[in-house]
N, C-alpha and C positions, 0 to 999 in steps of 0.2 A: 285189140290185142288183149288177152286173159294174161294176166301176172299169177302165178301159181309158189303159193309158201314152200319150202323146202324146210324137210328137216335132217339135221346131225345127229352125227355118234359120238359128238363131242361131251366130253364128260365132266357135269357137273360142280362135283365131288368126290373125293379120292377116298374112302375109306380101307382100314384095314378089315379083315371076316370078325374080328372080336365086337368092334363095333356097331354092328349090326343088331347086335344083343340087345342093347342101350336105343331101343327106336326113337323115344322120346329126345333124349340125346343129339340121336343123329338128324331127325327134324327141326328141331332147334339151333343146330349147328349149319345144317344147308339153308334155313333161312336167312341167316345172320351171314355166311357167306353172299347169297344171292340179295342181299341189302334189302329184307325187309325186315318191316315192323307189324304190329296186331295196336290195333287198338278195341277197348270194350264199347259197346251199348248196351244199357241194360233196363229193361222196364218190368211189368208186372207179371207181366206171360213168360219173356224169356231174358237172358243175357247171351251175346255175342262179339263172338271177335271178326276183325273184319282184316286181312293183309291189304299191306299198302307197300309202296317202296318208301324206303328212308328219305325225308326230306320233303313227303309230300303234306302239302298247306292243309290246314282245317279247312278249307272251302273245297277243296279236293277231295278230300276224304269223304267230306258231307258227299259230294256225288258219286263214291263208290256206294253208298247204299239205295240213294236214289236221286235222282237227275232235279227234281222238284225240292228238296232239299236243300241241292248245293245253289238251286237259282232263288229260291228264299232265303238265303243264312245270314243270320241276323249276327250271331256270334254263337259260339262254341265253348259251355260248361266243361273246365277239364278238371278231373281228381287223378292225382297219378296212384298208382298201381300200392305204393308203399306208403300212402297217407292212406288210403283205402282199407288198406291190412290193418296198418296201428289204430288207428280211427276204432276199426271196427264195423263199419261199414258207411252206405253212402250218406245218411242222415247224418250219422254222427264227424263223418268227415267235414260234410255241409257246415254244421252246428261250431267247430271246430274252426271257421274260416278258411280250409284247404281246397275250397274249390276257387280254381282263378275263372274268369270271363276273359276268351282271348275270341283275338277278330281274324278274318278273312288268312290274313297272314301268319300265323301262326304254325313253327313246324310241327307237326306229331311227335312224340315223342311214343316210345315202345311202350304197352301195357297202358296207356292213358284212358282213364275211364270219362266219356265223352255222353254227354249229352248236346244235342245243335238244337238250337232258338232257329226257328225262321217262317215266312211269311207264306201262306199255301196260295 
C-alpha cells in the first residue's frame, strides 16, 4: 500500500496587506508563531543559523547539521546572542566567562551561539 502526503489551504498566518511591508517582521513573527527557534554556528569561512523547533535538546540540534555530530557530542559550547553583542564578540565573550559547557540535555534556547565538542 503507497501512503501519499496531502497538502492544505489551511492558513498559517493571518496578516493584515500593511504588514507585508515589514517582511523581516512578518518572518520573524510566522516563526515564533510556528515555535521555532535559530540558533548560530560560526567558524572561520562562515557563520550560520540553523531552525529548530522550541524545546529541541543540544544533541538534537548537533544532528540538524549533521548525523556524525549528534552521535559524537561530547557537550555543546553555548554564548547566548546578548553576551555575544556586549562582549563584543566570541573571544571576548569566552575571555569574559559567558560561555557555559552544557550536555546532551540541554534546551536551545533562541539566537544561542553554539559550538558542539564531539568524537568523529
Amino acid at each position: 500500500m503507497t501512503v501519499y502526503g496531502l497538502l492544505t489551504n489551511k492558513a498559517v498566518v493571518s496578516v493584515e496587506a500593511a504588514e507585508l511591508e515589514d517582511t523581516n517582521a512578518l518572518l520573524a513573527r510566522t516563526l515564533k508563531d510556528a515555535n521555532y527557534i535559530s540558533f548560530f554556528t560560526t567558524g572561520e569561512k562562515e557563520t550560520r543559523a540553523w531552525l529548530i523547533k522550541k524545546g529541541t535538546s543540544a544533541w538534537e540540534a548537533a544532528g540538524v547539521i549533521h548525523s556524525d555530530i549528534q552521535q559524537g557530542f561530547i557537550r555543546a559550547e553555548i554564548i547566548s546572542l546578548e553576551d555575544f553583542l556586549q562582549q563584543g564578540g566570541e573571544s571576548r565573550a569566552k575571555q569574559a566567562g559567558k560561555m557555559r559547557l552544557e550536555q546532551k540535555d540541554y534546551k536551545m534556547q533562541d539566537c544561542d551561539i553554539t559550538t558542539f565538542r564531539f568524537n568523529k
